[in-house]
MIBAZA-142069 format. One record per residue (C-alpha): residue number from 1; residue in three letters; x negated, y negated, z negated. Coordinates in nm, 3 decimals. Each point is the difference from the previous one (the first is absolute). Layout:
<sites>
<site nr="NUM" rest="ala" x="X" y="Y" z="Z"/>
...
</sites>
This chain:
<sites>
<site nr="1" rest="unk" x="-8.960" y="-13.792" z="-9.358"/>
<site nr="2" rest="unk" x="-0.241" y="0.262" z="-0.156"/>
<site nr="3" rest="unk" x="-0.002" y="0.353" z="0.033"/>
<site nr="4" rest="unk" x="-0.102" y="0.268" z="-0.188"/>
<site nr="5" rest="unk" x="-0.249" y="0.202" z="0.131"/>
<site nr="6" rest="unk" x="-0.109" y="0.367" z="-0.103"/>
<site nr="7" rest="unk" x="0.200" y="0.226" z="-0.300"/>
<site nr="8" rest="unk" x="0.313" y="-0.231" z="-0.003"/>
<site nr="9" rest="unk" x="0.025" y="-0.067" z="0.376"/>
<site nr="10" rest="unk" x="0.254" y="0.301" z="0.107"/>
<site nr="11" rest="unk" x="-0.151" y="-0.051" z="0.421"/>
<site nr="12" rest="unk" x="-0.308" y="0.088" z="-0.151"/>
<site nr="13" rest="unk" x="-0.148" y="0.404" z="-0.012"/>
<site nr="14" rest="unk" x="-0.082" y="-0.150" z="-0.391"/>
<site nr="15" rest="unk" x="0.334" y="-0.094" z="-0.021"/>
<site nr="16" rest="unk" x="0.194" y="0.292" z="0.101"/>
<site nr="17" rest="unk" x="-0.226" y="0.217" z="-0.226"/>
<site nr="18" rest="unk" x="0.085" y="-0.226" z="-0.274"/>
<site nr="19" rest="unk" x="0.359" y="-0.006" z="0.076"/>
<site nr="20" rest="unk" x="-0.009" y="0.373" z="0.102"/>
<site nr="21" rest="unk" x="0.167" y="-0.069" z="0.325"/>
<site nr="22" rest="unk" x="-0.113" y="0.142" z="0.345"/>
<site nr="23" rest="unk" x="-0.001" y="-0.218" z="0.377"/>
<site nr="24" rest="unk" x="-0.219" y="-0.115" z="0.293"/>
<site nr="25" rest="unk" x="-0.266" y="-0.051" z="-0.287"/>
<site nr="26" rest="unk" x="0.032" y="0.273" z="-0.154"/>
<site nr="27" rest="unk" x="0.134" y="0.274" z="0.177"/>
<site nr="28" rest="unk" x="0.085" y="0.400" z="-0.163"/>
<site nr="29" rest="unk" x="-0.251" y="0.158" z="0.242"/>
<site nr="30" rest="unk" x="-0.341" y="-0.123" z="0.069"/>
<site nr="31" rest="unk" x="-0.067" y="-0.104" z="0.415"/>
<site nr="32" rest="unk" x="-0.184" y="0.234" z="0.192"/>
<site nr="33" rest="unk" x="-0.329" y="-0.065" z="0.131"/>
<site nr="34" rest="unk" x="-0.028" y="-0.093" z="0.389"/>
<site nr="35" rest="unk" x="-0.190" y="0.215" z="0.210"/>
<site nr="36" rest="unk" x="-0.299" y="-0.221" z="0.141"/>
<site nr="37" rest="unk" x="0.099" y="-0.160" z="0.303"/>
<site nr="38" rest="unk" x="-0.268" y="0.076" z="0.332"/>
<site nr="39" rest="unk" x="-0.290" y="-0.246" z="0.049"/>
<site nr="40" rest="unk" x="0.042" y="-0.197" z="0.359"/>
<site nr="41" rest="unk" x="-0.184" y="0.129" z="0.226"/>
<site nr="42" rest="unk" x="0.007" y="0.381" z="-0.162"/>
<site nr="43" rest="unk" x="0.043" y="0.280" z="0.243"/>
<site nr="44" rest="unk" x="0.205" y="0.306" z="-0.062"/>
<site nr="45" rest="unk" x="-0.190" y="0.277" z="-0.010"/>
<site nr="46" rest="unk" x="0.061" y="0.242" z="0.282"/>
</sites>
């Protein structure tokens, strides 16, 4: 079985831009950024 991959797959961000549908791929919002997560070992300052 072969599968499309890019503007005509619909799980793909391509896809869903293509198809103008939104999902896990391509969600409405954009994700926020993490804040950085402490190096081990780092001490709080006091």
């Amino acid at each position: 079985m072969q599968r499309n991959l890019g503007a005509g797959d619909k799980r793909t961000r391509r896809g869903k831009i293509s198809k103008g549908s939104y999902g896990n791929s391509r969600p409405h919002t954009a994700r926020k950024a993490l804040p950085p997560t402490p190096k081990a070992g780092a001490r709080r300052p006091r």
